[in-house]
N, C-alpha and C positions, 0 to 999 in steps of 0.2 A: 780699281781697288775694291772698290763697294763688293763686286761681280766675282771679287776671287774673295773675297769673306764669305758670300754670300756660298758660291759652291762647298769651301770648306766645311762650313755649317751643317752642308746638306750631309757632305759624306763621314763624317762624324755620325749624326743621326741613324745614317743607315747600318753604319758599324753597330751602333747601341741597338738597333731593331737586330740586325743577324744573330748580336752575341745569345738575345733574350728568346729566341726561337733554335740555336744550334744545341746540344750537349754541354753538361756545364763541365766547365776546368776541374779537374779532380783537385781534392782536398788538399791543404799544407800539410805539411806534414812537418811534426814537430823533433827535435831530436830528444832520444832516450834522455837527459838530463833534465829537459824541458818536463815529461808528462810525470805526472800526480796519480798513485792509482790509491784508494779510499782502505784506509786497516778496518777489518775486519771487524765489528762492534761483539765482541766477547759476550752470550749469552749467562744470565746467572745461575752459580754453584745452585742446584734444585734438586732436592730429597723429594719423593714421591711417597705418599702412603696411601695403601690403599684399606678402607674402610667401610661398613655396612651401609651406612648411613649419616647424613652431614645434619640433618635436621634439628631447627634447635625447638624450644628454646635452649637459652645457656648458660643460667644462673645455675651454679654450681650447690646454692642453699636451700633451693628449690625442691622439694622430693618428685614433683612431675616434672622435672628436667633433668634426671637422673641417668646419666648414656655414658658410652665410652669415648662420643667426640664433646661433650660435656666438660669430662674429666681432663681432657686432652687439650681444648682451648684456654679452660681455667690456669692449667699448670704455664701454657707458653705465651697466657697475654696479663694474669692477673698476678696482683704481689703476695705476699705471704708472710706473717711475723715466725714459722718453722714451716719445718719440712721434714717430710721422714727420711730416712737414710735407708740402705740398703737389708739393715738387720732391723730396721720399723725401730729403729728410735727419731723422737722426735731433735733437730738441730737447728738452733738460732738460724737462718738465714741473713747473712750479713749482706746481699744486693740491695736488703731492704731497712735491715737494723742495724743500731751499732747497739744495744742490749736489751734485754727483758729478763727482768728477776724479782723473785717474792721480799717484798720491802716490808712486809710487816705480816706479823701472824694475827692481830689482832686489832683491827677487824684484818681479817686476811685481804691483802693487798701487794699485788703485782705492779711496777712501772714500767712502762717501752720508751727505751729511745729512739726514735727514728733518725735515721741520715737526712741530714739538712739536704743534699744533694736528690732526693726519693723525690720524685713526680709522677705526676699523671703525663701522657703522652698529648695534651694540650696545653702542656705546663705549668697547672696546678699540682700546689706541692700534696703529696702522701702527707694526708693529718691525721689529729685526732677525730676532726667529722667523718671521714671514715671507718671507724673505729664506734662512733657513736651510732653512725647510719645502720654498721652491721648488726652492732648487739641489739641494737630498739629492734629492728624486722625480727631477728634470731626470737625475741623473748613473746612479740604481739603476733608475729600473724601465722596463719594458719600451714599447713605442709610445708614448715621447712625442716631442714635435715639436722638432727641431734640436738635437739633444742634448750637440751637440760643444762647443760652449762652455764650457758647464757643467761639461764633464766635466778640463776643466781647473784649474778651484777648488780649490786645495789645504786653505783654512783661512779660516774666516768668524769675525770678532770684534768683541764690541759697545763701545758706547762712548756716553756720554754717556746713561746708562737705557734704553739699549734705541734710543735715535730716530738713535745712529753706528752705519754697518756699514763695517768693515774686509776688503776681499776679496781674497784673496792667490792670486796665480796662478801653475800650475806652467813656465808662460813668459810670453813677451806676446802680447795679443790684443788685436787691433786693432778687433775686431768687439765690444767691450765693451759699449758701449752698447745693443748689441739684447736684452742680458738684464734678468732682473727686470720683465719687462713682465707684466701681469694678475694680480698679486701674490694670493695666497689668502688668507683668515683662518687660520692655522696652529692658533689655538685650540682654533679650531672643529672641525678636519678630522684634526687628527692622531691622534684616538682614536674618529673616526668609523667607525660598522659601511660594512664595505665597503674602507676604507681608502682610498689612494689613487684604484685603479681604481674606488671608489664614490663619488668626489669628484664632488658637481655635478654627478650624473647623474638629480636630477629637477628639480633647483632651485639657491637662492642660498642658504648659512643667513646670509651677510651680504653688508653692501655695503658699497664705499670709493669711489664717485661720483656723480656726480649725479643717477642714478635710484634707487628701489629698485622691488622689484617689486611690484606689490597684487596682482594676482590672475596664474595661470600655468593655464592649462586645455587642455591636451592632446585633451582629445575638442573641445568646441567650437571648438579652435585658435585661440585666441585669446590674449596675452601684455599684461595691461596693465600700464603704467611708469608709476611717479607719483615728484612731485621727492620728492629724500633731502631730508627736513626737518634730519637729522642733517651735511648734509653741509658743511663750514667753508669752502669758497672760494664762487666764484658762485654761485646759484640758476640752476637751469634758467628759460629764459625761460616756458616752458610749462608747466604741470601735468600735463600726461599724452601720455605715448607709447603707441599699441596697435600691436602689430603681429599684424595677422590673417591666416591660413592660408586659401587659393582658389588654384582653380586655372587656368587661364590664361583661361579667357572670366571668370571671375567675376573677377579683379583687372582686367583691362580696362573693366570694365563698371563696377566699381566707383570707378575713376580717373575713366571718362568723364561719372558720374553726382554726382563729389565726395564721393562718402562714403569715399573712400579719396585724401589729398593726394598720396604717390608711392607706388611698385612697385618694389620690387628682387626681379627673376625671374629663375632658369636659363630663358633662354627657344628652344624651337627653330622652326624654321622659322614656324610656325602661332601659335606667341605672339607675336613677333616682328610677325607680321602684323597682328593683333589692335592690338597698339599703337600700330604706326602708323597705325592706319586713323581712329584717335581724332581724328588732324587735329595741328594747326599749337596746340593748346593746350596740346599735351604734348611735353617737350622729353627725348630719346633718350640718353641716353650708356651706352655699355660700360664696364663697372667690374671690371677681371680680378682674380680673386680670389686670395690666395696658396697656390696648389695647381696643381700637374699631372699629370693623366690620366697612369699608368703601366701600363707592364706588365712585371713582375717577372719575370727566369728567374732561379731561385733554385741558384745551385751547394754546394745543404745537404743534398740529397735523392737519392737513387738517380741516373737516369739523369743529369741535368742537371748533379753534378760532375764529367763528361765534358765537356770543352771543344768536341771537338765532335759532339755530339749537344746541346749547345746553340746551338751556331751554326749547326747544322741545325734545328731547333727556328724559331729565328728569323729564317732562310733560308724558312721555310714561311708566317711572318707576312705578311697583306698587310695594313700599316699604314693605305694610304690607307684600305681601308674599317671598318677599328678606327676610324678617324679622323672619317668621315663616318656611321658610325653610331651615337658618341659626342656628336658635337657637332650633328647634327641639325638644320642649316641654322642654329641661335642663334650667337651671337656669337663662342663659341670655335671656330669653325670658320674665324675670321680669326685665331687666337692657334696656328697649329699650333708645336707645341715640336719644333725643329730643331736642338738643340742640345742635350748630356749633361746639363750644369750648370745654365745660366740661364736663365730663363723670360723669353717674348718681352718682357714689359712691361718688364724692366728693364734698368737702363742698359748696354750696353753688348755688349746680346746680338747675335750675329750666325750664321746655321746657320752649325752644322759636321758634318751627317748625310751620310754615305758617299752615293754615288751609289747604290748598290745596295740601299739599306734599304725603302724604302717598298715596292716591290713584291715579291710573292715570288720566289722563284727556284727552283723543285723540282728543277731539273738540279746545282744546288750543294747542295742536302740530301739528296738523294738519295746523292750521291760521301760527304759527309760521313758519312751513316748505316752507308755502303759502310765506311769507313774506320775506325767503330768498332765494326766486327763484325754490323752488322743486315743481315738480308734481308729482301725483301718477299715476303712469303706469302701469300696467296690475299686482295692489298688490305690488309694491316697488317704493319705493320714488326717484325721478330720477333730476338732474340735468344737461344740455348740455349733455344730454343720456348715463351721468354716473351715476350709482348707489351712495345713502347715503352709502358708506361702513366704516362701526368700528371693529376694534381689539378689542377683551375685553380678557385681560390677568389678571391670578389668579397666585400665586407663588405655582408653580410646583402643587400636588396632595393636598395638604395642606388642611385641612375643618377647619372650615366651606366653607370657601373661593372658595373653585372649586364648590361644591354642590350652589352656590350663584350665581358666574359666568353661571353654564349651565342656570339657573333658568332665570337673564337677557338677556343672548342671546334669549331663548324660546322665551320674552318678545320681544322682540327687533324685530325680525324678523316677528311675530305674527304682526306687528304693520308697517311692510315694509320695513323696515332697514337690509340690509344686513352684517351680523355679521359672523367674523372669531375670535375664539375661541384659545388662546395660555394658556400654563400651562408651562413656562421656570422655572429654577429652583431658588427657593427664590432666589439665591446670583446675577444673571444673571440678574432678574428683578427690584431689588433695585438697584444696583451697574452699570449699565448697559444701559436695557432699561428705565426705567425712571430717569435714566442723561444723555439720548441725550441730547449734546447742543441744544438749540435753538435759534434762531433769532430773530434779534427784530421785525420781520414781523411775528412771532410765531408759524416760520414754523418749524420743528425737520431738524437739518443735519444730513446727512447720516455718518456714521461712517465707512464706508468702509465694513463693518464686514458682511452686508446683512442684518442687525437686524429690525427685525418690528418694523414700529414705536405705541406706546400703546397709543390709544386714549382714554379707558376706563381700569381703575386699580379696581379689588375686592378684600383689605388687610387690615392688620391688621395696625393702626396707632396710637401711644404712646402718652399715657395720662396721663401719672402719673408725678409728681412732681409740679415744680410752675406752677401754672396756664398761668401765662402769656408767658412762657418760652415753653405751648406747642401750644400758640396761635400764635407766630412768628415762632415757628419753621411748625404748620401746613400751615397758611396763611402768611408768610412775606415773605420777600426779604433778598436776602445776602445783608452785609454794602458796601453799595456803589452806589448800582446796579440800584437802581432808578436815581439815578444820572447821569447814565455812558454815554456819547454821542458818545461813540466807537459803532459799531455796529456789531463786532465781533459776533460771538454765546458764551453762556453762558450756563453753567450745569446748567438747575433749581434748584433754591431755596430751594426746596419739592419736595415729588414726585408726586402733584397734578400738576406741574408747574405754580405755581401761582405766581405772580409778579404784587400789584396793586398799582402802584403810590397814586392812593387816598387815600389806605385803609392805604400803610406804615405809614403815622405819628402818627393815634393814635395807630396803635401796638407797633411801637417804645417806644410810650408815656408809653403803661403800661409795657413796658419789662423795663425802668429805673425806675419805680413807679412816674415818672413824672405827670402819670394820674393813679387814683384808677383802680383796673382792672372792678369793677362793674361798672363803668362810662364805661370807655370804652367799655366792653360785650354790655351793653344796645343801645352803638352810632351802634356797628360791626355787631350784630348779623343778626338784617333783612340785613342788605348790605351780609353778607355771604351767607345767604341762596339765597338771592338774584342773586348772581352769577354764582349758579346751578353749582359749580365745585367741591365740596364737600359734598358726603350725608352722612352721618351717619346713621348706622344700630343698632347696639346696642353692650352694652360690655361685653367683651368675662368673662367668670365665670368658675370659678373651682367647685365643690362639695369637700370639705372635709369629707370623712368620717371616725369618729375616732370610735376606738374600744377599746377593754380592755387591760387590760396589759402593759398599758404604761402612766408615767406622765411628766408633764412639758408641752405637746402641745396645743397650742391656734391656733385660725385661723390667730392671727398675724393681723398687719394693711393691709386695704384695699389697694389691689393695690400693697401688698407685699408678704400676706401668711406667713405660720408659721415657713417656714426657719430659718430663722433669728435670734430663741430661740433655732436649735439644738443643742446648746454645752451644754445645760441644760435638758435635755432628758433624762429620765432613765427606763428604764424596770421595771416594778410592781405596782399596785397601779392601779388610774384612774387618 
């Protein structure tokens, strides 16, 4: 018995040894009821745009952060108590209000209600500290954009937990409405390294709209938007916004090929081209941006608080080709700014530039130079055997602006003027160099730091909103400051450093609607031009180029772009 176990055993064993050395048994096989095959995981609805550049920073109040992807992230991540509409009037924004109205003329004072429902995208709620964060930066620090409103605020008071703001103004302001727009997370930012000036200069720490950001990549240039799942009004129609970095054959190419639905390009002559060569499936619009090409003669600095050795100065400028080598056959080259104040797009604008500005005149800067002691000496203009010398600073590589810059130095020197050329970087040159204090003798103090002082600025300066709001904020005085018998130094006004006693009361007048603004334009404007410290170039313009494959997009109001309607954006269609 033992002896036939025992064989059993064996031939068993040897069955399991053949099986593990012969070919293995083909597979079960299951019946079609039995197998699972995996659905397909649906990729998300994704709008492509292609743009110049992704780089920030991104604060919107910023004047050295002033761009078209700028303006583009403010509108689809930050909140806003208005918004312009299609015809640029200003509208309540109810995602984010349930009202704002003028509660008293005297002292003039506005209330907002906010939506109890209004958060940040970390779930603090939209308050009045936001509201407070903004106007304190708006009124104290240095380059930010239209300042003068702000700087009227006397006293901000909360009401009802933080979702009433109370705003009490040191007169009336008619231009009320354009403030509190791209409201910040205060929480977040007021005890942020960097401070202010380091707000939003690589990114968002939150959001109060309909996008927020997934990924931000700076080398690969590419920005992708996904819907704020936090955010309490609409749902963006789409899942994802990208806005990718190419440069003009690669955005054409990439519109033509549909991997990219529209194009919003500084474009010049040769991109311009490109796009419309794409045919009859892409539809063109100019979208002017709010900004215009300037060029600063700053009366803070040595030679140029000489009235005239600035109007000599600017007597040597040949605009047209500042003009034509700024705007490079693209779009702004139909937007020339002809006027001190208001920029071509908006209502009401009409030139008022002297006959004699565009071209130069070297027999009137010559007399002028004559008249404040210069001679010319072996080709440069000399005084007590020092040379005329200007700075003319550009914010960092920036174009149009440095391509502008080299162009008037060329001029400048061409003509005997000894000209040294900076390129600091935007935040250093708003924030910085053009708020050296300066003295009532209108001389710049030294800062300690070594920093040049900028006798001549080539930038970008903010036009958009009330008119009158960006005529004090260009040409006015802080409140007070015509008054002040201190003779301390003082951060200018602007960064033109302008401060004119004469000219303060009728600016004042039209920043309260005291005086119509068109009364006043017509008293200000020769006296502006007249004081050769502000020239205007022309306004900077986007190209929109839309393509197929996508509905909902307009070019939006001027001065805003089509931002604004992404929540309504859908893939298919035209």
């Amino acid at each position: 018995m033992r002896t036939s176990r025992a064989a059993a055993l064996i031939l068993v064993l040897v069955a399991a040894l053949a099986a593990c050395t012969a070919n293995p048994p083909p597979p079960l096989v299951t019946s079609p009821a039995a197998q699972t095959t995996p659905s397909a995981v649906p990729g998300p609805s994704q709008i492509v745009v292609g743009v110049d550049d992704i780089v920030g920073g991104y604060n919107p109040h910023n004047l050295a952060d002033q761009s078209t992807i700028t303006t583009a992230l403010s509108q689809l991540l930050l909140p806003s108590v208005f918004r312009q509409a299609d015809d640029g009037q200003y509208e309540l924004d109810t995602t984010l209000m349930r009202s704002a109205t003028v509660t008293s003329q005297e002292p003039f004072t506005v209330t907002y209600e906010i939506r109890q429902d209004a958060s940040w995208s970390d779930g603090a709620p939209i308050a009045v500290e936001d509201f407070v964060y903004l106007a304190d930066a708006m009124r104290n620090q240095p380059g930010v954009v239209e300042p003068a409103g702000y700087r009227l605020i006397s006293n901000i008071q909360p009401s009802e937990g933080g979702k009433g703001v109370q705003v009490t103004f040191s007169q009336p302001y008619p231009g009320w409405r354009t403030l509190f727009s791209d409201l910040l997370p205060q929480h977040l930012l007021k005890d942020a390294p960097g401070g202010w000036q380091g707000a939003l200069q690589g990114s968002f720490p939150a959001y109060g709209g309909p996008f927020s950001i997934k990924q931000l990549d700076t080398a690969r240039g590419e920005i992708i938007l996904e819907r704020n799942e936090r955010y309490w009004d609409k749902p963006a129609a789409v899942d994802q916004i990208v806005l990718r970095r190419s440069d003009e054959a690669g955005l054409a190419g990439a519109l033509r090929s549909g991997n990219e639905q529209f194009v919003m390009s500084r474009t010049d002559a040769t991109g311009l081209q490109l796009l419309q060569g794409i045919g009859s499936s892409v539809q063109l619009h100019t979208v002017p941006s709010p900004r215009v090409a300037d060029v600063l003669l700053r009366p803070a600095n040595g030679a140029l608080v000489n009235d005239n050795v600035r109007a000599a100065v600017a007597a040597l400028v040949d605009r047209n080709k500042l003009i034509d080598e700024g705007a490079a056959g693209g779009p702004s080259a139909g937007l020339r700014a002809d006027a001190a104040v208001l920029a071509p797009s908006v209502q009401g604008y009409a030139p008022t530039i002297p006959a004699n500005v565009s071209a130069p005149d070297p027999a009137t800067a010559d007399s002028l130079l004559q008249s404040a002691g210069y001679t010319r000496e072996a080709g440069t203009w000399r005084k007590d055997g020092k040379p005329l010398s200007l700075v003319i600073a550009s914010p960092g590589q920036l174009e149009p602006y440095a391509d502008i810059a080299k162009e008037l130095a060329r001029q400048l020197t061409a003509a005997g003027v000894q000209v040294t050329t900076i390129n600091p970087e935007p935040r250093d040159l708003f924030s910085n160099l053009l708020a050296m204090p300066v003295s009532k003798a209108g001389q710049t103090v030294p800062d300690g730091s070594g920093s040049v002082g900028v006798d001549i600025a080539v930038a970008p300066m903010p036009v958009a909103g009330d008119p009158a709001t960006v005529l004090a904020s260009t040409f006015g005085c802080r409140p007070g400051q015509t008054g002040a018998t201190s003779t301390a130094p003082v951060v200018p006004a602007n960064p033109a450093a302008i401060c004119d006693a004469d000219l303060q009361p009728t600016i004042g007048d039209a920043l309260s609607g005291k005086k119509p603004l068109a009364d006043a334009l017509a008293e200000l404007e020769p006296k502006l031009w007249a004081q050769h410290t502000v020239i205007p170039l022309f306004q900077l313009a986007d190209t929109m180029a839309l393509g197929t494959g996508i509905s909902g997009v307009t070019p939006g109001p001027a001065m805003v772009g089509p931002f604004g309607s992404a929540v309504n954006w859908t893939r298919g269609g035209k």
